[in-house]
C-alpha positions, 0 to 999 in steps of 0.5 A: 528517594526523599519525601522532597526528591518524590514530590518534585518528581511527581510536579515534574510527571503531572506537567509533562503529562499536562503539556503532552495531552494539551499537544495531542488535542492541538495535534487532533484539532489540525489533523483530524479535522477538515473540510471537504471542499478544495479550500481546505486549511493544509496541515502544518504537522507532517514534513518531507525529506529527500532520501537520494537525488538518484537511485539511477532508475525510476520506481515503477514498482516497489516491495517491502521486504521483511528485512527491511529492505524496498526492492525498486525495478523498472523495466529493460525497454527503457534503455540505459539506465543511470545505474551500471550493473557492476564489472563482470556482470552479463548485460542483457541486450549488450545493456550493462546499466541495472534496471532494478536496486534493493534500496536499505531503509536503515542505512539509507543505501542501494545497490544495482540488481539484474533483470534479464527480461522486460518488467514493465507493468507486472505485478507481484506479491510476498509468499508465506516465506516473505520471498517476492514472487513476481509475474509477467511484464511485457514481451519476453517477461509477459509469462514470467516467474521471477523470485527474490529472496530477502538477504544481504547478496540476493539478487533476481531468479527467473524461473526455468521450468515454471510459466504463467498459463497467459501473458500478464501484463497489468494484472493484478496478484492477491495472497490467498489464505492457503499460501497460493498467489492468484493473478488475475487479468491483464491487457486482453486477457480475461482470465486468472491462475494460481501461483505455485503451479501443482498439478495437485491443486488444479493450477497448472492451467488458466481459468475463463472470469467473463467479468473481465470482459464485461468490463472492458471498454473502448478505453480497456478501464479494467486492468489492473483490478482492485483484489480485496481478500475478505475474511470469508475466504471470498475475493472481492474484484473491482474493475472499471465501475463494478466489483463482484463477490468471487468464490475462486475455489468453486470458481463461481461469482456469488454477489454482483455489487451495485455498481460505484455512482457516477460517469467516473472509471477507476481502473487503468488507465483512468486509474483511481486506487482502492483499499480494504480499510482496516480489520478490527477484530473482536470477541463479539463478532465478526469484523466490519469490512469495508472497501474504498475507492478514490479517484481516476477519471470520466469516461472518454478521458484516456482517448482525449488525453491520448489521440488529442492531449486534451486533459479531462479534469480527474474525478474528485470522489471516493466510494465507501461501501460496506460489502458485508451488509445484507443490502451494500451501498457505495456511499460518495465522498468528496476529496479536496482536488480531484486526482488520477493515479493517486498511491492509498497507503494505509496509517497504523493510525488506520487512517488512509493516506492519498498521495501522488498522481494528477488533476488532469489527464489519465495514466498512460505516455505524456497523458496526464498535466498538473501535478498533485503535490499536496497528500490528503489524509482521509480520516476513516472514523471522522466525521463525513463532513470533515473527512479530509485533511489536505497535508504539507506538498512535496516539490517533486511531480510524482505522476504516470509510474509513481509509487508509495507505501509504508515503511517500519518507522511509519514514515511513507516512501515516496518514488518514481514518475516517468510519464515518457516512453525512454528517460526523459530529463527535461521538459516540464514533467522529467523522468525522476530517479529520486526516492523521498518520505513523507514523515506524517504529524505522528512522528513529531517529537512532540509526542515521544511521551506518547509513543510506545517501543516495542520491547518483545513480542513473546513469541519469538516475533511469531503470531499464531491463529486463535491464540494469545501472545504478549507484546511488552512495551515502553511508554512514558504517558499511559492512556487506559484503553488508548492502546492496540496493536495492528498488523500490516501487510507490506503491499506490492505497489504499482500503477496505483494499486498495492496489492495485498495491502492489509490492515488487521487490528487485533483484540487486547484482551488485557493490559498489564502494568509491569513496572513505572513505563513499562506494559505488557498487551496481552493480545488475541492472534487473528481468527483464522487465514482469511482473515490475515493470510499467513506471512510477515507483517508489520506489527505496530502498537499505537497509543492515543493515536500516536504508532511505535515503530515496527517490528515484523513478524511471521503470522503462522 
């Protein structure tokens, strides 16, 4: 190259450089920055897309798979749905319409599955494997395992010689860090189990937790409990307003926590929905670990909505509490509009999307009016005054039985919302078989100059604890010290709570430059299980605030 071609080259890189830093501090101005009051400036960044206008059924649960596939059910006592199972199949109850899809991400199709017994409002969790393993639902499904591995012609499997103990029927599942499910609750069920059922270890039986009877009232407003997997190893449980340290292995509970301020209920059905906000390790000391809460209604609201369809405005607070300091307090925000069944997804940002739900009402049967149309971006480290960003609506009411999460290019999958006992296509709040994405500010082309590619994981995309390994990259514009990578845990989301939804951002010890744009991370792997329960994550690298796109890996 000559003199006269470099020094074009270097005015032609210093420009780019220039224009792309003025666009992301124009970009952290709009996005970041925020009122709290309902008067909130809406965010021009950040676009949806419709993915499909029908799926044939309504997605009232989602998982994530690790080969990029969402595996998408509703439940047989629907009836038919507007899907077929294909020629040939054996049709449950004389009914050949599917009611569950496995929907590609990549190529942007589906194809129907079979579900033998009823679904409705189960939960689930990914094992060690990546293989979904599914519990309960309702009548003949309430004390059911059903699995599903990930792979091109897979489709359902029931259990035969293994049950839940009790019939789970919006109870709530948490991966623990030996590899065992815990499911804990349900509709006039205090209790939990273990998943999988081994004589060995004690699970072949069902364990008493007063705490779920504690907090049940008139309304129920416990059921689906929040689960939050801290990195002691001890589970933190949320129902209605009070949460508790619980040490499952000795079966006892260790802290009883202030109860979150306020008339506010925000479990089912009143449904608000929780997070564990990211984990950010280091060789210093432990993690700070805390929960937040946003969301769901006022007490008295369910029967309102159910017995008089009168439709209580929603609560407009989060809780934040720190659980791991000697004396935790739960400090109240407030959102821009108040919302009953909102979706919390967690950003590779580590910011907090809140999407979906309602203004009025509860979760439950034409229980809740007004739709939300309008995410909220909830800005973890920003400034409590600002906290919230109201970002671009969607057209489509995603309210009772609505979902969403995160997928692997950083976008958010939107679905489902069926608030009628069949499917209902009129009226002013149909059932919708349709799949969207939210696509946030970050995936603007704007700051391709500052988003990495993950070219390798030199590990073979295995992660191991307590040891370093090397993530190589591709990146136009370097930032010194604007770089980590995060895993991500793909949740199971229904109802307005994703389960095992976790964020873990791991220590770079270094960062080494091995030619013009491309960089080597070296990386410390998560501390221990508790910390990141062994299985597939999404590993993301994020520069100055802007993620690549994912690569999954398997934490072992």
């Amino acid at each position: 190259m000559t003199f006269k071609n470099r020094s074009l080259f270097t005015i032609f890189f210093c420009l780019s450089f220039l224009f792309s830093f003025l666009e992301l501090t124009k970009a952290k101005r709009s996005v970041f920055v925020a009122q709290t009051s309902p008067s909130s400036d809406i965010v021009s960044g950040g676009y949806w897309q419709l993915l499909q206008s029908s799926v044939g059924i309504s997605a009232m649960h989602v998982q994530l798979l690790p080969n990029n596939k969402v595996i998408i059910f509703d439940r047989i006592g629907f009836g038919p749905s507007n899907i077929s199972l294909p020629s040939g199949s054996y049709c449950p109850n004389d009914d050949c319409t599917a009611h569950s899809v496995i929907y590609d991400v990549v190529s942007n199709t589906f194809r129907p599955l079979h579900i033998l017994t009823d679904t409705w409002c189960s939960s689930g969790s990914l094992d060690s494997d990546g293989n979904l393993i599914q519990t309960g639902g309702f009548n003949d499904g309430d004390r059911l395992i059903r699995t599903y591995t990930p792979c091109d012609a897979c489709d359902w499997y029931e259990l035969k010689d293994s049950h839940l103990i009790d019939r789970r029927w919006y109870a709530t599942n948490q991966i623990l860090p030996d590899g065992r499910i815990i499911i804990v609750g349900g509709r006039r069920v205090f209790t939990y189990e273990f998943y999988p059922k081994d004589d060995y270890l004690n699970n072949n039986r069902s364990f008493y937790l007063r705490f779920l009877v504690e907090t049940r009232d008139p309304e129920e407003n416990n059921l689906y409990p929040f689960l939050h997997l801290l990195p002691d190893g001890n589970l933190f449980i949320f129902a209605n307003r009070r949460s508790i340290l619980f040490d499952y292995n000795k079966k006892i509970v260790l802290k009883q926590f202030p109860p979150i301020p306020g008339d506010d209920k925000r479990s089912y059905p009143s449904s608000g929905s929780s997070v564990l906000l990211p984990l950010r390790l280091s060789r210093t000391g432990p993690p700070v670990v805390e929960v937040l809460v946003c969301g769901g209604a006022p007490a008295g609201a369910f029967l309102k909505a159910e017995k008089m369809k009168v439709f209580v405005e929603a609560s407009w607070t989060c809780g934040r509490m720190r659980v791991n300091d000697p004396n935790p307090q739960w400090v109240m925000e407030f959102m821009p509009m108040p919302r009953v069944m909102p979706d919390m997804v967690l950003l590779p940002t580590g910011d907090v999307i809140i999407i979906n739900g309602a203004t009025n009402g509860t979760a439950g049967w034409e229980d809740a009016v007004n739709p939300v149309f309008n995410p909220v971006l909830y800005s973890v480290n920003g400034d409590p005054a600002r906290r919230f960003t109201v970002l671009s609506p969607s057209k489509i009411p995603r309210m009772y039985h609505s979902v969403a999460l995160l997928l692997p290019d950083g976008r958010i999958f939107v679905g489902g919302s069926n608030p009628h006992t069949k499917y209902v296509f009129t009226g002013i709040y149909p059932t919708d078989l349709s799949l969207e994405a939210y696509n946030p500010y970050y995936l603007d082309p704007k700051f391709n100059s500052l988003r990495p590619s993950v070219l390798s994981v030199d590990s073979s995309d295995t992660v191991s604890y307590g040891r370093i390994f090397v993530v190589s990259i591709s990146l136009s514009l370097f930032k010194e010290g604007a770089a980590y990578v995060a895993l991500i845990a793909p949740p199971f989301t229904t109802h307005a709570t994703g389960m095992n939804q976790r964020m873990v951002v791991l220590n770079t010890a270094s960062v080494v430059q091995v030619s013009m744009f491309n960089y080597s991370l070296v990386v410390d792997g998560p501390t221990n299980v508790n910390v990141a329960p062994p299985g597939y994550y999404m590993l993301f690298v994020v520069h100055s605030g802007i993620p690549s796109q994912a690569v999954w890996v398997k934490l072992i």
